[in-house]
C-alpha positions as CSV (number, residue, x, y, z in Angstrom):
1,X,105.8,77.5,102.5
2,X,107.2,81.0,103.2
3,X,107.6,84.0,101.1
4,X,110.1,85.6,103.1
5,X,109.7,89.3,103.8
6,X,105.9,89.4,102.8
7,X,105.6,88.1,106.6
8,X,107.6,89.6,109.5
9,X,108.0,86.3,112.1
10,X,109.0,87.8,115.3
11,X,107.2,86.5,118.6
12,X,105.3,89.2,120.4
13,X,105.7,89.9,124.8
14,X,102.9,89.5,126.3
15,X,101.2,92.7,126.8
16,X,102.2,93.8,123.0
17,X,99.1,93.5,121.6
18,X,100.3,95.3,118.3
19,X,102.8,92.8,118.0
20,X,100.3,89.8,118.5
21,X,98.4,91.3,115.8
22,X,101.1,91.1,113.2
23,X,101.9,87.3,114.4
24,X,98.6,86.8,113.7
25,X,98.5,87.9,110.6
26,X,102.1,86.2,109.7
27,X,100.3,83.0,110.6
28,X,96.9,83.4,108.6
29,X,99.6,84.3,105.5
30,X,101.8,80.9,106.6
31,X,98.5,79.4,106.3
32,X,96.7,80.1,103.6
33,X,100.3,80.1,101.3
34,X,100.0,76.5,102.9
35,X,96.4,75.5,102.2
36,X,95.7,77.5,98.9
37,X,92.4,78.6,100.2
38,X,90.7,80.5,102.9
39,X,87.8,78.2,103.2
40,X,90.7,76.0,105.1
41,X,91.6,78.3,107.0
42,X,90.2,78.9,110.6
43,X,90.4,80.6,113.3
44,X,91.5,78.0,115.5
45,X,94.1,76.7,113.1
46,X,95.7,80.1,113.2
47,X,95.0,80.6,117.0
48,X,96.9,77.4,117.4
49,X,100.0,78.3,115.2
50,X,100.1,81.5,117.5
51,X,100.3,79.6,120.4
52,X,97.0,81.4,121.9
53,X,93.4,80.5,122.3
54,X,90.8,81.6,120.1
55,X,89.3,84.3,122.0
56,X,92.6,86.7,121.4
57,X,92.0,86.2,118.0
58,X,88.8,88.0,118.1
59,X,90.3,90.6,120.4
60,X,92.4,92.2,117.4
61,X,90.2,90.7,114.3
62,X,86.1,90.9,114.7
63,X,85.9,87.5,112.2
64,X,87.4,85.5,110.1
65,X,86.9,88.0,107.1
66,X,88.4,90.9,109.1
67,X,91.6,88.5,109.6
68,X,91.8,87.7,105.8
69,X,91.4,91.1,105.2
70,X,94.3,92.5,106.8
71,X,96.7,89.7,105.3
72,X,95.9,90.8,101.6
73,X,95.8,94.3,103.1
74,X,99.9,93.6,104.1
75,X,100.0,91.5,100.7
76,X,99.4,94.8,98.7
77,X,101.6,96.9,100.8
78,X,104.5,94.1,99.3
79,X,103.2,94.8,95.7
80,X,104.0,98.4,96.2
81,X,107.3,97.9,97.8
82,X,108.0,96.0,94.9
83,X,106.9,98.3,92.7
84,X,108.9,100.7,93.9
85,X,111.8,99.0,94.3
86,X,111.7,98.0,90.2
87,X,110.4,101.7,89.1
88,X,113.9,103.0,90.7
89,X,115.9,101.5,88.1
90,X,114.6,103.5,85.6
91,X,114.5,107.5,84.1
92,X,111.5,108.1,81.8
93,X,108.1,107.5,83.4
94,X,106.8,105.3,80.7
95,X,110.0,103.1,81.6
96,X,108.6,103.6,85.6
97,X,104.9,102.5,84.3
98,X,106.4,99.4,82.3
99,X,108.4,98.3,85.3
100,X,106.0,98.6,87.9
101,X,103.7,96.3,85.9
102,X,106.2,93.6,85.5
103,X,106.8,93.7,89.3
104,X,103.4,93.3,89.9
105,X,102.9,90.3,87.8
106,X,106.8,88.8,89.1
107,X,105.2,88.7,92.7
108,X,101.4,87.6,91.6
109,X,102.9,85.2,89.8
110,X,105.6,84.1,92.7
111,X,102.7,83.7,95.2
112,X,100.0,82.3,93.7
113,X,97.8,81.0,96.3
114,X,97.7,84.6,98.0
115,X,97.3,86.2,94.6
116,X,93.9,84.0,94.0
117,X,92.4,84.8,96.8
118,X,93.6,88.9,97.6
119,X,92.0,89.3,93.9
120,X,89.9,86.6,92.6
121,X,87.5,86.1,95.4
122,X,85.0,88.8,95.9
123,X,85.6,91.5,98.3
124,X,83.8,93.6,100.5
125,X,82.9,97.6,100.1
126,X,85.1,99.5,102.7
127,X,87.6,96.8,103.5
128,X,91.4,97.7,104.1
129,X,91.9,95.7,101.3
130,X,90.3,98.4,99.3
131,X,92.1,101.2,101.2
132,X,95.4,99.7,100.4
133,X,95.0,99.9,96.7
134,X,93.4,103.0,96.7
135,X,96.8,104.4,98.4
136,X,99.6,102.7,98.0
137,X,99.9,100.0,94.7
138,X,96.9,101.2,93.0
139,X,97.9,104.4,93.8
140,X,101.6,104.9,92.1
141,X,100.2,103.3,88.8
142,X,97.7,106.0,88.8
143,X,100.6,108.7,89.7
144,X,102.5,107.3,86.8
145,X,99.8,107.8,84.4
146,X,99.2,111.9,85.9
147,X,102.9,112.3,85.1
148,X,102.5,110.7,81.5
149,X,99.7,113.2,80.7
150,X,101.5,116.1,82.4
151,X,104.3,115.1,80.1
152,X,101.9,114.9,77.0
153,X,103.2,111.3,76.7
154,X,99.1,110.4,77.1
155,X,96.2,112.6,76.4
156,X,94.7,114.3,79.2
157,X,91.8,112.1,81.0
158,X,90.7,110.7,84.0
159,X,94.4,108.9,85.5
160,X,92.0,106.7,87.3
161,X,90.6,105.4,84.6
162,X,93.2,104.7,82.4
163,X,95.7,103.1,85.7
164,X,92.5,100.8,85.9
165,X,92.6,100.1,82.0
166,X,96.9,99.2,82.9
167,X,96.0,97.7,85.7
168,X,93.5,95.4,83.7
169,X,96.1,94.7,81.9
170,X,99.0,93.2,84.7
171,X,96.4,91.2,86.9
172,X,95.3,89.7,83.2
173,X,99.1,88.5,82.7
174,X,99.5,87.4,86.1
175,X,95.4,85.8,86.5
176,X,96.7,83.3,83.1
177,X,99.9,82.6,84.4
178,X,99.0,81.6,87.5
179,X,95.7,79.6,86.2
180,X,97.2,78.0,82.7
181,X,100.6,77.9,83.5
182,X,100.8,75.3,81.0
183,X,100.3,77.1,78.1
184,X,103.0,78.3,75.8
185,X,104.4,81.5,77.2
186,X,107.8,80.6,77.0
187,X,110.2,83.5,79.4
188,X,107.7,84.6,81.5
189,X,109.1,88.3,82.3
190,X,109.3,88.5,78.5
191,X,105.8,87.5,77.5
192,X,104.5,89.9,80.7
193,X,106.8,92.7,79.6
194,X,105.5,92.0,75.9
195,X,101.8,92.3,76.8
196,X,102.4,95.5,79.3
197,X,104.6,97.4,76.4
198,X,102.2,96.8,73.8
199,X,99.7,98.4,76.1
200,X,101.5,101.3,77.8
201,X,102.8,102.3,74.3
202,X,99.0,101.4,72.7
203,X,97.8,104.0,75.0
204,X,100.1,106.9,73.7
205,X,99.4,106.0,70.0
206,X,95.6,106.1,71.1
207,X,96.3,109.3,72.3
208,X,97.7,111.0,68.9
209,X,95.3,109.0,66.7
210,X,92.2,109.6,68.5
211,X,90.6,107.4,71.2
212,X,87.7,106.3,69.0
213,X,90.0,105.9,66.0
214,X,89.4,101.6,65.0
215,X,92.3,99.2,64.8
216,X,92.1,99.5,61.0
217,X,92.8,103.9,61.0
218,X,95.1,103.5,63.3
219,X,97.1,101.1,61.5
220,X,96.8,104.0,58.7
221,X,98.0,106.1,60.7
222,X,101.1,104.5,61.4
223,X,101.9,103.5,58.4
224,X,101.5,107.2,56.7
225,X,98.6,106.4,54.9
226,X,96.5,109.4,57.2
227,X,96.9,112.0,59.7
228,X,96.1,111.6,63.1
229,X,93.3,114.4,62.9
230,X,92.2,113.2,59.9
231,X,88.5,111.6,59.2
232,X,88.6,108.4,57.7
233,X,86.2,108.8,55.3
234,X,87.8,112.3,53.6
């Protein structure tokens, strides 16, 4: 099973050790898209789809959990290029923040196996995996949501915390669809694009109404019945 340009299949001189490394990597990815799971994955299995012994493995990857690492690492770095890629299409950022999300669950949801386990398995402190989201995917959800509040779209706040709340939000979509794909959806880009409207726009109301406004005042609110500064019990 291949996902095309998440893996860059090119066969490295010998000597280009760079190179090696990223047909390493392609083959771990070929691999695990193969297997489903990292715990049949090895070292020799991808040393033999290389067409090198195990020992140059180790040369470029200290272990097996360096190695998967720097596959979901290259995984994320396809999220954002995605990402990108669907945020271009549009003018307003909140039209930017809704798009990105539905790229995000598009690919999750294309590669499943990788998904599980660059997310759903746990990871460890200081991995590139970590750097990755903290600068690239990650990274332009949270930019997104800076330019929302600079906008006055969203109340100012921690961006952080709030791109984490959105992010929640897509790897929530794309965690159900890829585990109960049975279940009644029906079009999958428009129940994700449902679920990440609601909560992009859900934000911007929670904004004006008050962040510790409940369901029930806010519902007043935007139906007339109070203002937005307005206690609920006056």
């Amino acid at each position: 099973m291949s996902i095309g340009p998440l893996t860059r299949r090119r066969r490295a001189p010998r000597g280009s050790g760079e190179l090696l490394r990223d047909e390493i990597i392609d083959a771990a990815t070929d691999l695990l898209l193969s297997t489903g799971h990292a715990r049949d994955v090895s070292i020799r299995d991808v040393a033999k789809r290389v067409g090198v012994t195990s020992p140059s493995i180790y040369l470029h990857f200290a272990d097996k959990d360096a190695l998967l690492d720097a596959v979901c690492a290259r995984y994320f770095e396809k999220f954002d290029e995605e990402m990108q890629r669907a945020a271009a299409g549009e003018t307003t950022t909140l039209d930017i923040l809704r798009a990105q999300g539905l790229a995000y669950v598009r690919l999750a949801t294309r590669t499943p196996a990788l998904y599980r386990i660059a997310t759903m398995e746990e990871g460890r402190p200081g991995s590139s995996v970590d750097e990755t989201l903290a600068s690239s995917a990650f990274g332009h959800i949270r930019d997104s949501v800076r330019t929302l509040m600079d906008e006055g779209v969203y109340a100012a706040g921690d961006p952080t915390t709030v791109a984490l709340e959105l992010w929640t939000a897509a790897h929530g979509v794309a965690a159900l669809l890829i585990a109960k794909p049975y279940l009644p959806f029906g079009d999958i880009d428009s129940f994700a694009d449902r679920v990440f409207f609601a909560v992009c726009a859900g934000r911007a109301v929670a904004g004006i109404v008050g962040a510790d406004s409940t369901p029930t005042e806010t519902v007043d609110w935007l139906f007339g019945r109070r203002k937005p500064t307005e206690e609920p019990n006056e």
